[in-house]
C-alpha positions, 0 to 999 in steps of 0.5 A: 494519505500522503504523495511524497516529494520523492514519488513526484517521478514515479507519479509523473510516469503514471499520470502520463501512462493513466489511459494505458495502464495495465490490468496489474501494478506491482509497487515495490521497494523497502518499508518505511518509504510511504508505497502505501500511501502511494497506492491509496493516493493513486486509487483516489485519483483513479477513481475521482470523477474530476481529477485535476490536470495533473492527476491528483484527485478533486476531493470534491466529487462524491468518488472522493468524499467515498473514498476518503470515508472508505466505503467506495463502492468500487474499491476493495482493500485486502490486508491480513488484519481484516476480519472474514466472516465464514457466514454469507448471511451474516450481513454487517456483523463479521465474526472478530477474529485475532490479527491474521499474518495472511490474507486468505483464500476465503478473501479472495474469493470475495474479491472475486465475488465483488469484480464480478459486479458492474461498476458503480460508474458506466464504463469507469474503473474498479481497483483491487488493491493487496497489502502487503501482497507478500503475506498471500499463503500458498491458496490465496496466491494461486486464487489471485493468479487465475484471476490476474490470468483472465483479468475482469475488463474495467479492473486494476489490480495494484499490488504492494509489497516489501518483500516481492521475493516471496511472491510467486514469480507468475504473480510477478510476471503478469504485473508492470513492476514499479520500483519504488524510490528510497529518498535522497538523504537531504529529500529524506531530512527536510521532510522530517525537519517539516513534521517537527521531527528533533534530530532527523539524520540520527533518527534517519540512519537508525531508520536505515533511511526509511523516513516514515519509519524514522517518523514513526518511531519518533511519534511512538516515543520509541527509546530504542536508539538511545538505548542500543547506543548507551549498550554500545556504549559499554564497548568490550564490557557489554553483555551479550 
C-alpha cells in the first residue's frame, strides 16, 4: 500500500476536507495509476487512532496494526473475487467458488448486515470500500443505492472505479467525485527509475502512461512489447 508522488493534491484537499467529508467518494480515472492504493491509504488514515499532522497513519496504534493484517473490525473491502458463503451458520469456512466477474447482491447484503453494527470505536468511522465499483451487476447496484440513499450515521462509502460510465448515474450523483491524476511524463519516469525499472519511457508509453501497469509488466517479465515491436517490424510483410 503506496501514496504516490502525483496524488500528493489529491490527498491535500482531503486531509483539509477530513472533518467534513461526505458519506460517499467516488475515486476515478484510468487503471494502472495507483486509485487503489490510494483509497486503502486513506482508509488507514481514517481509521487510525493517532494519525499524523498531515494525515498520514501512525502505523503504531492497534487501528493500524488491524488494518495492515486486514481484520479491522470496522472496515469491509467488496471485490468480485471474494468467496460468499450462501450458509450463515457456516462460520470461517466460506465455500470456494471460481473467480467472480462481479460483486453481488448476497455481498452487499452482508455489508448491510455489517453497517448495521456500532463501531469498534465510540463515535468513530466505519468505511465501506467497493472495487472496482463498475463490476456491481444490475441487483447489487440498486441494493447499494438505497443504501447510499439513507446512508448508516458514522460511515463512508468510497468507491473506486476504472470505468465510472458503467455505474448507474444515481450511484454517481450521491458521491463527491475525485478525479484521480495521471502523472506528468517526467513524475511518471523518476518513479519507475526508483523501482529499478530498465528503460521506463519505452515501458511508460506501451503502458499508455499508466506506471503501475508499466511496472507490472516489467515485474511479470511480460515480453509483449518486444514482441508487438518485432511484429511491427515486418511492416507490409506482416500477417495479419
Amino acid at each position: 500500500m503506496e501514496k504516490y508522488p502525483w496524488q500528493s493534491d489529491v490527498w491535500q484537499r482531503l486531509y483539509e476536507a477530513r472533518a467534513r467529508l461526505p458519506h460517499a467518494l467516488l475515486l476515478r480515472g484510468r487503471s494502472g495509476i495507483g486509485k487503489f492504493d490510494f483509497a486503502q491509504h486513506l482508509t488507514k488514515s481514517l481509521l487510525c487512532q493517532s494519525p499524523k499532522i498531515d494525515g498520514q497513519a501512525c502505523d503504531m496504534c492497534s487501528s493500524c496494526g488491524w488494518f495492515s493484517q486486514n481484520n479491522h473490525p470496522d472496515y469491509r473491502l467488496l471485490t468480485p473475487e471474494q468467496d460468499v458463503s450462501d450458509d450463515d451458520d457456516v462460520a470461517g469456512t466460506a465455500k470456494k467458488s471460481a473467480k467472480k466477474s462481479q460483486i453481488s447482491v448476497v455481498q452487499i447484503r452482508e455489508l448491510s448486515s455489517f453497517l448495521g453494527l456500532s463501531s469498534h470505536r465510540a463515535g468513530g468511522l466505519r468505511i465501506a470500500m467497493i472495487h472496482p465499483a463498475e463490476t456491481l451487476n444490475a441487483s447489487s447496484a440498486n441494493a447499494l443505492l438505497k443504501m447510499l440513499e439513507e446512508p448508516p450515521a458514522g460511515v463512508i462509502f468510497i468507491l473506486v472505479s476504472h470505468q465510472p460510465q458503467r455505474l448507474l448515474p444515481t450511484i454517481i450523483s450521491r458521491c463527491q467525485k475525485i478525479d484521480m491524476p495521471v502523472p506528468e511524463t517526467a513524475v511518471a519516469l523518476q518513479w519507475l527509475k526508483e523501482k529499478g525499472l530498465k528503460d521506463p519511457a519505452q515501458q511508460l508509453d506501451y503502458a499508455g502512461g499508466s506506471p503501475l501497469s508499466a511496472l507490472r509488466d516489467a515485474e511479470e517479465g511480460s515480453q509483449s512489447f518486444g514482441d508487438i515491436s518485432k511484429l511491427l517490424s515486418h511492416g507490409e510483410k506482416l500477417d495479419p
